[in-house]
C-alpha positions as CSV (number, residue, x, y, z in Angstrom):
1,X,6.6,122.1,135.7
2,X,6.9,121.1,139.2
3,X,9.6,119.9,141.7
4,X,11.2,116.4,141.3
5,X,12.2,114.2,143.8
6,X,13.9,111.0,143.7
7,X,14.8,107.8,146.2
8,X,18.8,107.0,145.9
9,X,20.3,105.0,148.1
10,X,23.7,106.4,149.6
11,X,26.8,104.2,149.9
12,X,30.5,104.7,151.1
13,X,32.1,101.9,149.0
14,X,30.3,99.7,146.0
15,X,29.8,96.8,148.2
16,X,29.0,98.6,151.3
17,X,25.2,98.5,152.9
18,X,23.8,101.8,151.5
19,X,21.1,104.2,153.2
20,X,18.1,105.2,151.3
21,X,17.5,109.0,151.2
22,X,14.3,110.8,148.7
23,X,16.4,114.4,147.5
24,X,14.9,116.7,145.3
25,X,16.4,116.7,141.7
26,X,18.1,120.1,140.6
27,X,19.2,120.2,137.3
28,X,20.6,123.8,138.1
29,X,22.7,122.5,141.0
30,X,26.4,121.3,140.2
31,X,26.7,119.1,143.3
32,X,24.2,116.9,145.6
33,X,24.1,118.0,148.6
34,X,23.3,115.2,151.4
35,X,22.5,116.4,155.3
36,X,26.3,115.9,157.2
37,X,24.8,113.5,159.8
38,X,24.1,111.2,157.1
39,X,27.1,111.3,155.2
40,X,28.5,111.1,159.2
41,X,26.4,107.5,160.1
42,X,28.2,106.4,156.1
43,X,31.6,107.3,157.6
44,X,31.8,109.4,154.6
45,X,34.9,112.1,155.2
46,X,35.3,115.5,153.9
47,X,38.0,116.2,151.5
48,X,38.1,119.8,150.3
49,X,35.8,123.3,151.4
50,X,34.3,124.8,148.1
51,X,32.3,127.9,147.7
52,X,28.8,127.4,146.5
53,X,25.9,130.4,145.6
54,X,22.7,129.7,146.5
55,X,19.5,130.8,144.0
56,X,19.5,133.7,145.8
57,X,23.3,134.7,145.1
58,X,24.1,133.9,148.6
59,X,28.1,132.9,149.0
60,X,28.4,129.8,151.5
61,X,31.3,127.6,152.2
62,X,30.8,123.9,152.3
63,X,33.3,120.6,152.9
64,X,33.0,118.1,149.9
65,X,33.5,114.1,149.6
66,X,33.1,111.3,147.8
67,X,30.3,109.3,147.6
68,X,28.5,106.1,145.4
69,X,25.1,107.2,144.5
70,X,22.9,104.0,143.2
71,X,19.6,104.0,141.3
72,X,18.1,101.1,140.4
73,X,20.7,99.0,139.2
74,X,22.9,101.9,137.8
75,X,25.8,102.9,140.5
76,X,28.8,105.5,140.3
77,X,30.5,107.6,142.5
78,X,30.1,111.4,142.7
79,X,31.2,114.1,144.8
80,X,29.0,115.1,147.7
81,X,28.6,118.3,149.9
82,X,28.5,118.2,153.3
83,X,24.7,119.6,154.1
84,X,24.1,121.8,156.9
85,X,20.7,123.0,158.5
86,X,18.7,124.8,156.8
87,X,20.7,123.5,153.3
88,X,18.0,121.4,150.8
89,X,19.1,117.8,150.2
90,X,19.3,117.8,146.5
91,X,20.7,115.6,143.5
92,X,22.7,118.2,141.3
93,X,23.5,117.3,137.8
94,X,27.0,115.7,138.4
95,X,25.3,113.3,140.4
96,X,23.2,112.8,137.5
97,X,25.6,112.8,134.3
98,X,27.9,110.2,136.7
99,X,24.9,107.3,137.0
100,X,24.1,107.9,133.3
101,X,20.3,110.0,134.3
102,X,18.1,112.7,132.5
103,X,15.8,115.1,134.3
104,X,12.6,115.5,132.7
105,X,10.9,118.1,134.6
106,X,7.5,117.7,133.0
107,X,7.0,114.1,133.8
108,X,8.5,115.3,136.7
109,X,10.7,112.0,136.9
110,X,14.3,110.9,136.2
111,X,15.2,108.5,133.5
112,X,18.2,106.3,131.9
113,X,20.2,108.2,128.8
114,X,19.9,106.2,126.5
115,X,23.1,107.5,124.6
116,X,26.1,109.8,125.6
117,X,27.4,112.4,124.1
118,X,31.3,112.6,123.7
């Protein structure tokens, strides 16, 4: 298995000219994480701090928004943390449950669901 990466494009609204970013796909990740200059130039705004661990156990705190993630054709809004240096830009697995997408780390690629679970 290797490491996954990914082009989404970044928006602010549905309808709004998006940004298109590569992030690395982290299955064990709860929330993407974006750099804060980029979700800046989106006029993206923070809403709430959270506390997120890093692999390492590391305890960091981080601002959070809202953001529309689009792949392909599929689009849905997700939350977003507020990257700072040094902080991977990743797609975490809300991201990826919200637009309907499956990680399959051996193809090394993500792909459509094609049923949900309820």
């Amino acid at each position: 298995m290797g490491i996954t990466h990914s082009k989404i494009t970044l928006k602010s609204t549905p309808t709004s000219m998006g940004v298109p970013i590569v992030l690395m796909v982290d299955s064990g990740a709860d929330y993407s994480v974006v750099p804060k200059s980029v979700l800046q130039s989106l006029g993206i705004e923070p809403r709430r701090r959270v506390t997120i661990v890093l692999a390492d156990g590391t305890r960091r705190e981080r601002m959070v928004g809202d953001l529309y993630y689009q792949f392909e054709d599929l689009l849905a809004p997700a939350p977003v943390i507020f990257g700072e240096d040094g902080d991977e830009p990743m797609l975490g697995v809300v991201t990826l449950e919200a637009l309907g997408l499956l990680l399959d780390p051996l193809r090394r690629m993500i792909s459509r669901r094609e049923t949900l679970r309820m």
